[in-house]
C-alpha positions as CSV (number, residue, x, y, z in Angstrom):
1,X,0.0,0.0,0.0
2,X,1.5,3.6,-0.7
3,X,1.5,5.9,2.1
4,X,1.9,9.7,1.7
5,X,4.0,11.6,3.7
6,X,2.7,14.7,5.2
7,X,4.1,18.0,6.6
8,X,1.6,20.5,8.9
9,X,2.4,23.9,8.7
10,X,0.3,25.8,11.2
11,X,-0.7,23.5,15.2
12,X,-3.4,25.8,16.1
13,X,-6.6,24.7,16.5
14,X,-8.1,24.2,12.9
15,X,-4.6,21.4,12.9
16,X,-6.5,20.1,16.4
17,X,-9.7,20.1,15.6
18,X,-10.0,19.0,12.1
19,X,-6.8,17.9,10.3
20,X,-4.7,16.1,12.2
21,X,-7.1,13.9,14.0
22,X,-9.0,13.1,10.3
23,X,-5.6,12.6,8.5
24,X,-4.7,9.8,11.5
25,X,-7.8,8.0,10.3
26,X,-6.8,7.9,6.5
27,X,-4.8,4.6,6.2
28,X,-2.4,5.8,3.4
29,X,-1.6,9.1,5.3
30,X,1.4,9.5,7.5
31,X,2.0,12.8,9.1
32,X,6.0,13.1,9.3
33,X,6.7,16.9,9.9
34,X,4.9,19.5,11.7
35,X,5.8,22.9,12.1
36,X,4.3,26.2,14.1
37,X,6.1,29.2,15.3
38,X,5.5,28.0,19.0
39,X,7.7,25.1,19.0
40,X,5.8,23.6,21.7
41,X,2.4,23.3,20.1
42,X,4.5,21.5,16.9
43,X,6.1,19.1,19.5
44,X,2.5,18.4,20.7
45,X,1.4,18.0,17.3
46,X,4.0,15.3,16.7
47,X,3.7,13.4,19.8
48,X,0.1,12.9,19.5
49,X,-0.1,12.6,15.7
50,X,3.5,12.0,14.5
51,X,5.0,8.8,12.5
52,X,7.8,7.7,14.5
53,X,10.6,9.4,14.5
54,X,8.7,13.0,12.8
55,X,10.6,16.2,13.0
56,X,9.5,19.4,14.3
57,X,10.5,22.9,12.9
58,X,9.2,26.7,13.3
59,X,10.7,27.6,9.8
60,X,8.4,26.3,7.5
61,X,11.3,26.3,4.8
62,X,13.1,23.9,6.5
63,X,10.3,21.3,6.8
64,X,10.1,22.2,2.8
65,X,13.4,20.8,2.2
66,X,12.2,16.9,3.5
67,X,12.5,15.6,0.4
68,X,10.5,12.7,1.6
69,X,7.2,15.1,2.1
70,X,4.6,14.7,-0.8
71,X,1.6,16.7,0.9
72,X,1.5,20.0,2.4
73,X,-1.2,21.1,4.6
74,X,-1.2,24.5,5.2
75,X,-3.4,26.0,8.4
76,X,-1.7,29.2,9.1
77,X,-3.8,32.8,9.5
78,X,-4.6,34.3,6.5
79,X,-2.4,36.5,6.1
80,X,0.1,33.7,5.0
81,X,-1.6,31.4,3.2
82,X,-0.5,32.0,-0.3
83,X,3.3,32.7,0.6
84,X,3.7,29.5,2.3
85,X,1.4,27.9,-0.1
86,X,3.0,28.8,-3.2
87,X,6.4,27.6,-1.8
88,X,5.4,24.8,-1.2
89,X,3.9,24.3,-5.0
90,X,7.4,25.1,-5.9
91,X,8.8,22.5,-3.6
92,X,7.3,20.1,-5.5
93,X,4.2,19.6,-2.7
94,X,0.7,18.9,-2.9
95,X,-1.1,21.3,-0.9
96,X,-4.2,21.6,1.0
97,X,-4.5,24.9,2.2
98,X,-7.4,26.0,4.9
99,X,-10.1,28.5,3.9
100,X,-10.2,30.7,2.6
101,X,-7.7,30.4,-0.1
102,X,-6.0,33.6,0.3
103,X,-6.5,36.9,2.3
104,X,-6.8,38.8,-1.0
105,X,-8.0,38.0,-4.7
106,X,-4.8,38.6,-6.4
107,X,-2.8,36.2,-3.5
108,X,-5.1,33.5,-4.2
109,X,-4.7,34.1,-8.4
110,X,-1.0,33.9,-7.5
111,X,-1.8,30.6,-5.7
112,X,-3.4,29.2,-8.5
113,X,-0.8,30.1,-11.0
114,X,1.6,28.5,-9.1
115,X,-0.6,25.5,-9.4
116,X,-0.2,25.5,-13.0
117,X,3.1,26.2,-13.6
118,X,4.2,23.7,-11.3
119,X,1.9,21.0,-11.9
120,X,1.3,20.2,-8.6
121,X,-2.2,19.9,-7.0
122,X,-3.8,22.7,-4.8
123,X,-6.8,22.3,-2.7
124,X,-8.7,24.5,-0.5
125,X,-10.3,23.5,3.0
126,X,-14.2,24.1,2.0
127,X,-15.7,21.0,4.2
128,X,-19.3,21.8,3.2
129,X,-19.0,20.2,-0.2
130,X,-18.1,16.8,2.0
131,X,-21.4,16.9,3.7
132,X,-24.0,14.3,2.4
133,X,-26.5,16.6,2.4
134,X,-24.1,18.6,-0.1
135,X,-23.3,16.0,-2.5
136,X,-27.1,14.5,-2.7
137,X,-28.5,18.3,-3.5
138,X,-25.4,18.7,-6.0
139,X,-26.8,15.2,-8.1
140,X,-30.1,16.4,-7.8
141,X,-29.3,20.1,-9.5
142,X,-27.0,18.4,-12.2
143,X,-30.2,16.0,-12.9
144,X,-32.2,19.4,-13.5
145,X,-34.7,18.7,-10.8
146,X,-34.4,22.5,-9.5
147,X,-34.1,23.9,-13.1
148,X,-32.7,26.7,-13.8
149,X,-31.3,28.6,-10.9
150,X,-31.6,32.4,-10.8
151,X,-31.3,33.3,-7.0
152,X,-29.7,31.7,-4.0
153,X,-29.0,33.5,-0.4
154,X,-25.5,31.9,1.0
155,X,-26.4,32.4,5.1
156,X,-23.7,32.3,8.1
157,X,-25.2,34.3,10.6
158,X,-24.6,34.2,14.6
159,X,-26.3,36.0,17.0
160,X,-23.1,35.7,18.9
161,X,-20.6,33.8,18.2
162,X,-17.3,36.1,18.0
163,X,-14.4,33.8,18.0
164,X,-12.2,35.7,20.4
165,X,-9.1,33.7,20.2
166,X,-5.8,33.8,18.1
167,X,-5.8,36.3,15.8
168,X,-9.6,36.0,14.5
169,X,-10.0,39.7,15.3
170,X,-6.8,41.0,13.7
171,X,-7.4,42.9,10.6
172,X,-4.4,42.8,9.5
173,X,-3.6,39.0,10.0
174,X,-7.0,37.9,9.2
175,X,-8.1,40.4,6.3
176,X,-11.7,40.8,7.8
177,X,-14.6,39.1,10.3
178,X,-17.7,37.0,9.5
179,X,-17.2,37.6,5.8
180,X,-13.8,36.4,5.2
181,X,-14.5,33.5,8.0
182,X,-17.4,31.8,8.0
183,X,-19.0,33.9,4.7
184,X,-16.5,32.2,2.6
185,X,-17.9,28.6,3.6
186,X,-21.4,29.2,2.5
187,X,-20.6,31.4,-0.5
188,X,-18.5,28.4,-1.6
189,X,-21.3,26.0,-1.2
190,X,-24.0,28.2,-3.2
191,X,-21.7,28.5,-6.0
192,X,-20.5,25.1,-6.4
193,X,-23.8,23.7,-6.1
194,X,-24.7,26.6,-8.6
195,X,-22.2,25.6,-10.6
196,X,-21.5,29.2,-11.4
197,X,-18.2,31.1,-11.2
198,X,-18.4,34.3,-14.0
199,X,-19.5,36.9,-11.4
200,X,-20.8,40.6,-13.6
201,X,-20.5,42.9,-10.5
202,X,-20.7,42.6,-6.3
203,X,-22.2,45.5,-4.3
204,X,-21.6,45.3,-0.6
205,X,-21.7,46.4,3.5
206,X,-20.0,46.0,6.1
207,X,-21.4,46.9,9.8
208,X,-19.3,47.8,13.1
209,X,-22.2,48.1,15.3
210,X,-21.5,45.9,17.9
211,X,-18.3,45.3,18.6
212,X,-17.8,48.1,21.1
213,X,-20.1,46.5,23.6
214,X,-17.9,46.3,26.8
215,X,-18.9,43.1,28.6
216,X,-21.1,41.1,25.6
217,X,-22.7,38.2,26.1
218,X,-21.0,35.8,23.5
219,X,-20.4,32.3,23.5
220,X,-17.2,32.4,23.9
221,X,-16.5,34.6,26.4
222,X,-16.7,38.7,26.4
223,X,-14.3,40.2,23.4
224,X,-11.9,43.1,24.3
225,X,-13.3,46.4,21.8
226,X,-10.1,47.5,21.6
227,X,-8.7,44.3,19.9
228,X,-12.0,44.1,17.8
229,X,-10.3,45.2,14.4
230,X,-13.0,43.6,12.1
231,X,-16.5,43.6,11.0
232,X,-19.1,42.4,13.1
233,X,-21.2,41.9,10.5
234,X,-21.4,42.2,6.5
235,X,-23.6,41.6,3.9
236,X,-23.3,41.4,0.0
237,X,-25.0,41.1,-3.2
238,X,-23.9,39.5,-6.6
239,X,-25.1,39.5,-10.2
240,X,-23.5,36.8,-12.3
241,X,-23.0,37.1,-16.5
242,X,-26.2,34.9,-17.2
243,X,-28.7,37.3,-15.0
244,X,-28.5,35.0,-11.7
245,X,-27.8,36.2,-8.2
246,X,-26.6,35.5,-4.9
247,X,-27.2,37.5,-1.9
248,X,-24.7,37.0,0.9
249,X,-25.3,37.6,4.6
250,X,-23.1,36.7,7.4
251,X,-22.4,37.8,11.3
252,X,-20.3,37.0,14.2
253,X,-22.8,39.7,16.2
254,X,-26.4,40.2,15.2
255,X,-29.3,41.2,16.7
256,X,-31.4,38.2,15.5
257,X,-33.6,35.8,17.7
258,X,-33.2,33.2,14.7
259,X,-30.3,32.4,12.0
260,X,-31.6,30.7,9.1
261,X,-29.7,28.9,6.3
262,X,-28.8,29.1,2.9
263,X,-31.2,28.1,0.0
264,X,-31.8,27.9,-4.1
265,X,-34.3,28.8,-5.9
266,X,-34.7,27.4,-9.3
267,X,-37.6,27.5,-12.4
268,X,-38.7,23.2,-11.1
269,X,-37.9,23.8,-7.5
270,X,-36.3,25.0,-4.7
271,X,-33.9,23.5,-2.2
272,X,-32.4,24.5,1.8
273,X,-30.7,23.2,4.9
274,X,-32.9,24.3,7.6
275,X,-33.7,20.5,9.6
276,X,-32.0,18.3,6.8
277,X,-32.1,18.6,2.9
278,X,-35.4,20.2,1.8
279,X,-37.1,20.5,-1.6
280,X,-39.5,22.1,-2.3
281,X,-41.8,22.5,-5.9
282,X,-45.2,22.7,-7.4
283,X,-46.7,19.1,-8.3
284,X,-50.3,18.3,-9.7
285,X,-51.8,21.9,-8.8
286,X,-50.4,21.4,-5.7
287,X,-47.3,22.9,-3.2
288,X,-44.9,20.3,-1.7
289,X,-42.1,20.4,0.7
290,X,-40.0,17.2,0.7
291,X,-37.6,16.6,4.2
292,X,-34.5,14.5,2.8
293,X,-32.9,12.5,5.4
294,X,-29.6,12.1,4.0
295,X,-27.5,9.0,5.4
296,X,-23.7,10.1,5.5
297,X,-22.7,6.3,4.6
298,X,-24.8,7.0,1.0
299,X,-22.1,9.4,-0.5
300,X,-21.2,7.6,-3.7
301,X,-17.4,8.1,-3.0
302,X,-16.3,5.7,0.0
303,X,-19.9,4.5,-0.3
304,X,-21.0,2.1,3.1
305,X,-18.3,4.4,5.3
306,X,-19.6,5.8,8.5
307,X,-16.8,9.3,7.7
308,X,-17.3,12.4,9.6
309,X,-17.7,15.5,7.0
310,X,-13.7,16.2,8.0
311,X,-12.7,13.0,7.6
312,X,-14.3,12.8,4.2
313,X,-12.4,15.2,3.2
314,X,-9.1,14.3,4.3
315,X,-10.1,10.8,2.7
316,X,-11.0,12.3,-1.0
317,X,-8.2,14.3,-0.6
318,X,-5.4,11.7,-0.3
319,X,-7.3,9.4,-2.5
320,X,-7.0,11.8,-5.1
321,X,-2.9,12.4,-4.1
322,X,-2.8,8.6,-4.8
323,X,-4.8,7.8,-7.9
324,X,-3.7,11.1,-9.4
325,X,-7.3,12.2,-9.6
326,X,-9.0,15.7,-9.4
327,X,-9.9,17.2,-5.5
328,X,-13.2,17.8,-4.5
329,X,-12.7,21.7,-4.0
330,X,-10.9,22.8,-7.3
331,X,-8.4,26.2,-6.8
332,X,-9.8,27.7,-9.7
333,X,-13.5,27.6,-8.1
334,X,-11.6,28.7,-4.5
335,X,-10.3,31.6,-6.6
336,X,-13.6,32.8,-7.5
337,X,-14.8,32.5,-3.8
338,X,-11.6,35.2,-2.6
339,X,-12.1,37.8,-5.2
340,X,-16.0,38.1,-4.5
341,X,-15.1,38.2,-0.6
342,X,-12.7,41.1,-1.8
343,X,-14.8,42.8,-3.4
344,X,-17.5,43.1,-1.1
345,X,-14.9,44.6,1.3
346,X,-13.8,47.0,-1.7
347,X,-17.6,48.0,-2.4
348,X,-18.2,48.7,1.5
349,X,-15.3,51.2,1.7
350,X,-15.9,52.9,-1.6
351,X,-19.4,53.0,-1.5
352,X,-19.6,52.0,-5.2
353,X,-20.3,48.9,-7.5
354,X,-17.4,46.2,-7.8
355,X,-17.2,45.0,-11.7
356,X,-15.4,42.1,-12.8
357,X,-13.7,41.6,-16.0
């Protein structure tokens, strides 16, 4: 059996809670370098999750130079994302990088152009396309049972839920709040479902309403204003080349009793995610809404696996490192995803229009 070798770049929490313990499942994965700039969380990282005898570094160039290292996973702050991916595309790596793909639309267009020109394969962490509920809804739009779709709303709203540690709040680190966080999950979802990625124009708002309260109620504990560099809030709206649009909303502070999820709406039918996978239509004269309870173990790849959503994806993702095959998240879609959260950020602070070429 072939094993891949892997080197983590980035022992923070999205290493602990996602990667690291769904790459330990994957049979063919072996995780023999890890690397952070606190030496003692990559020492962690490797005791816990290590091959025997892995190394630890905080220079990510040196963990580069393992010539033995096929795979890359990159879960670092924004900020660096597409410097330390793109090296590692030039190292000759594989590289899952975590969401979103870059802080900017031109760092992630660099990513992807080192993808090209280097041949090697460049992923982006976008775990929603793993869920069963995903991949069902996807078969059922590319079977033209929702028609033609001209509007979808892509929803990550909290009332609050202001993540208020690392560097989550750090403009400059992070490039923005909600938007850039958990915006960038859903907006990837809605197109790739959509199967749309020629955006005409983006008009967008960002709101910092909230984030001076002194002493908030907040899930995780009260946030410090004077740290609180980012939006609390923003909201966006995009018109696509063939007439369709997405309206984007997201929060880490709102002042709403009840979040509700994204949905489709298609010329056959519509489709959302509030209590399960929902369709609904127009039959015989008559209105229907269909409840979908979607079995995890149904996905047609791995089908008859009991797979957590991340360990789906660290599955397909070293499947596809192994039968040289295409990743479910495709940079050239992840692209897409960064220069539309960019320009909603642009269209806020110049209160104008964002056109695309």
């Amino acid at each position: 059996m072939r094993t891949v070798k892997i080197g983590i770049i980035g022992c923070g929490m999205i290493a602990n809670g996602k990667h690291m313990p769904s790459l330990a499942k994957v049979e063919q994965a072996e995780m023999v370098a890890f690397c952070d700039l606190i030496e003692e969380r990559a020492c962690e990282a490797a005791e816990k999750y290590g091959a025997p005898g892995a190394r630890v570094f905080t220079d990510y160039k040196q963990l580069l130079a393992m010539e033995e290292i096929e795979v890359i996973h990159v879960l670092t702050p924004n900020i660096s994302h597409a410097e330390i991916s793109i090296a590692a595309l030039e190292a000759g790596k594989h590289v899952m990088c975590e969401k979103p793909m870059a802080k900017t639309g031109a760092e992630a267009k660099a990513m992807y152009d080192a993808h090209v020109r280097t041949g090697k394969k460049l992923t982006v962490g976008y775990q929603n396309r793993s869920k069963a509920q995903s991949q069902l809804l996807k078969k059922m739009i590319e079977n033209d049972e929702l028609g033609d779709i001209y509007y979808a709303k892509a929803v990550a709203t909290r009332r609050r839920g202001v993540p208020t540690w690392g560097v989550f709040l750090d403009k400059e680190k992070q490039g923005g709040g909600p938007m850039i966080d958990i915006g960038t999950h859903s907006l990837d979802l809605i197109l790739w479902l959509m199967n749309n990625y020629e955006p005409e124009s983006v008009v967008g708002s960002v709101f910092h309403k909230l984030k001076h309260t002194e002493n908030a109620a907040n899930e995780w504990g009260s946030w410090n204003p004077k740290e609180f560099e980012v939006e609390d809030s923003a909201f966006g709206y995009v018109k696509f080349k063939n007439g369709a649009v997405v309206s984007i909303e997201t929060s880490w502070a709102l002042n709403v009793a009840k979040t509700e999820g994204s949905y489709l709406c298609g010329t056959k039918g519509g489709a959302d995610f509030n209590g399960g996978l929902r369709i609904n239509g127009e039959r015989d004269g008559s209105l229907f809404l269909n409840v979908i309870d979607v079995d995890p173990k149904a996905r047609e790849r791995f089908r008859g696996e009991d797979l957590t959503d991340f360990e789906y994806e660290a599955k397909q993702w070293i499947d596809c490192i192994v039968n040289d095959a295409e990743p479910l998240v495709k940079p050239e879609e992840a692209m897409v995803v960064s220069a539309i959260l960019e320009a909603v950020y642009i269209s806020a602070e110049t209160g104008k229009p964002v056109f695309f070429d």
